[in-house]
ZADODREN-950521 format. One record per residue (C-alpha): residue in one letter; y, z, x. Coordinates in nm, 3 decimals, decimal comma. Layout:
BEGIN
dofi resn: a&y: Y&z: Z&x: X
...
//
This chain:
BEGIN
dofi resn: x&y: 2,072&z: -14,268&x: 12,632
dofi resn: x&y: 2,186&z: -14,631&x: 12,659
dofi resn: x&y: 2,362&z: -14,763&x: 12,271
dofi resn: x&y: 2,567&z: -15,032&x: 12,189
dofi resn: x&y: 2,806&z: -15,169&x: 11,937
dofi resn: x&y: 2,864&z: -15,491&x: 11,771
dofi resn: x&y: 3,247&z: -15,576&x: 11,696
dofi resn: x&y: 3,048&z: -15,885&x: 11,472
dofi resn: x&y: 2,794&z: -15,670&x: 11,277
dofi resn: x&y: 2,993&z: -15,566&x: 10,968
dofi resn: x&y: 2,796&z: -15,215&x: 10,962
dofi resn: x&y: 3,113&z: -14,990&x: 11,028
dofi resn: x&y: 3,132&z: -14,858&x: 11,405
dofi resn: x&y: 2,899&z: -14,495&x: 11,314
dofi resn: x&y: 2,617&z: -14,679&x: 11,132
dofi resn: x&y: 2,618&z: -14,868&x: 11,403
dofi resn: x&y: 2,571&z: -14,587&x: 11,673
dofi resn: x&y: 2,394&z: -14,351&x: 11,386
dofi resn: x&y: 2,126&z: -14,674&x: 11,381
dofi resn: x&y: 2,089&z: -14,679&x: 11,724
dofi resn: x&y: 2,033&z: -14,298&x: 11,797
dofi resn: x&y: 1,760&z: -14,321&x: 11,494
dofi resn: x&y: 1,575&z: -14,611&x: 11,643
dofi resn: x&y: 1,625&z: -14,422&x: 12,010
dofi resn: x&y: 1,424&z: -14,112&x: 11,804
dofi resn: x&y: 1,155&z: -14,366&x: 11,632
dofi resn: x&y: 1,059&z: -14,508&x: 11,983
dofi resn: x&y: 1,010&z: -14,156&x: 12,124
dofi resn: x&y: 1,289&z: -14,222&x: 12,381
dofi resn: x&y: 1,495&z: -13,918&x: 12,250
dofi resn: x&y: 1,175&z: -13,717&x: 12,206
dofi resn: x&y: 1,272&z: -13,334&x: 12,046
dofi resn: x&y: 1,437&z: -13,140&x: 12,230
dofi resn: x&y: 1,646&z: -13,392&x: 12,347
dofi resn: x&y: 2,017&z: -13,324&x: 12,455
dofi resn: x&y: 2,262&z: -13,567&x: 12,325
dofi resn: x&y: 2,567&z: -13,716&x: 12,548
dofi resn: x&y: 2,876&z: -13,514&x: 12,427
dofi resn: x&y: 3,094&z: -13,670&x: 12,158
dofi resn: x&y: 3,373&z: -13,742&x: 12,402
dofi resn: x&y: 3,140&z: -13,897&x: 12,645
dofi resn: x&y: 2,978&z: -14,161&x: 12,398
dofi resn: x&y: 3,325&z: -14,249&x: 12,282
dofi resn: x&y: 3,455&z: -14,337&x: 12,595
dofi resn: x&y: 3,131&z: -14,537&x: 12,688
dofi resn: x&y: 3,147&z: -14,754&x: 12,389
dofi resn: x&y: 3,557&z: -14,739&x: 12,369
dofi resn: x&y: 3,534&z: -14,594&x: 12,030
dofi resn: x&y: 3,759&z: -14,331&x: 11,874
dofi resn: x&y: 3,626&z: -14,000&x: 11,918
dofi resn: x&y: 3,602&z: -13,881&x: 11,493
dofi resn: x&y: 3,370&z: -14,216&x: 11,496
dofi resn: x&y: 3,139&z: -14,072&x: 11,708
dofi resn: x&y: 3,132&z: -13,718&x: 11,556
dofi resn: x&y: 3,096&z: -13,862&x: 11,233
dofi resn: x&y: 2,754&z: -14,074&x: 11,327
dofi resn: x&y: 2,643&z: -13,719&x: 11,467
dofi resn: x&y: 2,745&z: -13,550&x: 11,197
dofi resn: x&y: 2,532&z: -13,821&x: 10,999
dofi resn: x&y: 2,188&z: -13,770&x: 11,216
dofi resn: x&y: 2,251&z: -13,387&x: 11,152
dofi resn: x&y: 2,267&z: -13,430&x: 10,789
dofi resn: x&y: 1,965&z: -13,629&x: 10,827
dofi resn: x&y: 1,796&z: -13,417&x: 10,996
dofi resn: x&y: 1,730&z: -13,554&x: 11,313
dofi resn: x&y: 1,964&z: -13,316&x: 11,524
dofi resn: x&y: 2,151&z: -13,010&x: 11,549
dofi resn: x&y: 2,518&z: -13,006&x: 11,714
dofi resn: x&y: 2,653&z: -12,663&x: 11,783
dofi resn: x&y: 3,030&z: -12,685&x: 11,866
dofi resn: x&y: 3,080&z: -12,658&x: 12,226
dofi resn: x&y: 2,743&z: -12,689&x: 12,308
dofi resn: x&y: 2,630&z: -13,047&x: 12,239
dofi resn: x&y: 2,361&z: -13,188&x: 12,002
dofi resn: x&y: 1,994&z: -13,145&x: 12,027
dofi resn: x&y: 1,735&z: -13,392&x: 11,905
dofi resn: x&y: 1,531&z: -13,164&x: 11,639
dofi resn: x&y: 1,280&z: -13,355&x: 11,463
dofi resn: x&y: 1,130&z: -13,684&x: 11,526
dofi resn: x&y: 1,064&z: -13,785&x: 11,111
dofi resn: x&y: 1,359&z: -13,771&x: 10,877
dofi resn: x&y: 1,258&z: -13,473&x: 10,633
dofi resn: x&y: 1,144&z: -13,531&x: 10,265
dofi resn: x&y: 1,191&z: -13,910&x: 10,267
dofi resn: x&y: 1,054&z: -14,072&x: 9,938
dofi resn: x&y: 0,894&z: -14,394&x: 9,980
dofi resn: x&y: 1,154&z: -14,509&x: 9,718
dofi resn: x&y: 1,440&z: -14,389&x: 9,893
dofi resn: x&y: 1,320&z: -14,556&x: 10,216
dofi resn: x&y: 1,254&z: -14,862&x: 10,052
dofi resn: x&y: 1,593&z: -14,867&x: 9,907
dofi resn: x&y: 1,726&z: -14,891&x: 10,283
dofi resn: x&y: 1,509&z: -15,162&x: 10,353
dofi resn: x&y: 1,598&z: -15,388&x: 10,090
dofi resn: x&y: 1,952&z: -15,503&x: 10,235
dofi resn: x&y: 1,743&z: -15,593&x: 10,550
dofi resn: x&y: 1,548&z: -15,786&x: 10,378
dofi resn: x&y: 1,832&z: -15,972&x: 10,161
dofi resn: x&y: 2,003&z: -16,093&x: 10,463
dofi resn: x&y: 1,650&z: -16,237&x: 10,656
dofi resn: x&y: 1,574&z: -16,463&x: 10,287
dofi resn: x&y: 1,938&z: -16,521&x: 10,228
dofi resn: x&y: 1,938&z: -16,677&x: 10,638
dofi resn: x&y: 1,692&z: -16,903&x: 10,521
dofi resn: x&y: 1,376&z: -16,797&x: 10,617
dofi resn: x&y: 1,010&z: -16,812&x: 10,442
dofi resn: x&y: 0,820&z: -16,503&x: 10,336
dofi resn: x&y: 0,563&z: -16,561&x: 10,599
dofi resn: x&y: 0,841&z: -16,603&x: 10,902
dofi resn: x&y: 0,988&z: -16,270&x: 10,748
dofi resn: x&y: 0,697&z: -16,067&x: 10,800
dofi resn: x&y: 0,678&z: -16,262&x: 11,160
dofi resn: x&y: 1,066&z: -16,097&x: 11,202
dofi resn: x&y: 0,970&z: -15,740&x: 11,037
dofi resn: x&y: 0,634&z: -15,766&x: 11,202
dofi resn: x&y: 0,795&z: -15,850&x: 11,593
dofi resn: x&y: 1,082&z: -15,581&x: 11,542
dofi resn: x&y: 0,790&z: -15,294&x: 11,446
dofi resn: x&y: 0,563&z: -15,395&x: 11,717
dofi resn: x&y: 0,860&z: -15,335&x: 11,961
dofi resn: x&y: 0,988&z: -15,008&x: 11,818
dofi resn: x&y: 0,638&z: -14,891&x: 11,847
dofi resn: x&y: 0,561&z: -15,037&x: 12,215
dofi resn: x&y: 0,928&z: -14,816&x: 12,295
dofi resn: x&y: 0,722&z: -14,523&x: 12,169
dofi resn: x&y: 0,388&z: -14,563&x: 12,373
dofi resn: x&y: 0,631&z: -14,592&x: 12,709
//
């Protein structure tokens, strides 16, 4: 499992690796079943504190998307995030969107961003 962090993004440090794990899942290269580097492990890799890292897993779990058992790691356990509403999805795409019209962009080089960033996540999955 290869993540990284941004020091610039202002996402706080477990969105950031919480994002990355989910977009890991979405391109089917954390497929279920999936063991997860341990806590400790991740935190020294990205020279984060260790309660950062926890808390991003403890975030996927809530989500859904794995199950950590205490001493024995987490497991990738689903590849969809469970009862999302198209509402409640959308909701998390609207910031996205915000920040690509508020950088100054059209609504046709938008879709050209959203559109290039969805073709890669699901050329990642194909692999």
């Amino acid at each position: 499992m290869y993540i990284t962090i941004d020091e610039t993004d202002r996402r706080p440090l477990y969105q950031q690796i919480v994002d990355e794990i989910k977009a890991l899942i979405a391109a089917g290269e954390l497929p279920e079943g999936s063991s997860l580097p341990p806590v400790r492990q991740v935190a020294t890799d990205l020279g984060v504190n260790l309660n950062t890292v926890a808390f991003a897993y403890r975030e996927l779990q809530k989500a859904g998307l794995i199950r950590v058992k205490h001493g024995a790691g987490a497991v990738v356990v689903a590849q969809l995030i469970p009862q999302s509403s198209e509402e409640r999805l959308q909701a998390k795409l609207i910031p996205a969107l915000t920040d690509l019209l508020l950088s100054g962009l059209t609504r046709a080089e938008v879709m050209v961003v959203v559109n290039n960033a969805l073709n890669t996540l699901i050329k990642q999955k194909t692999r």
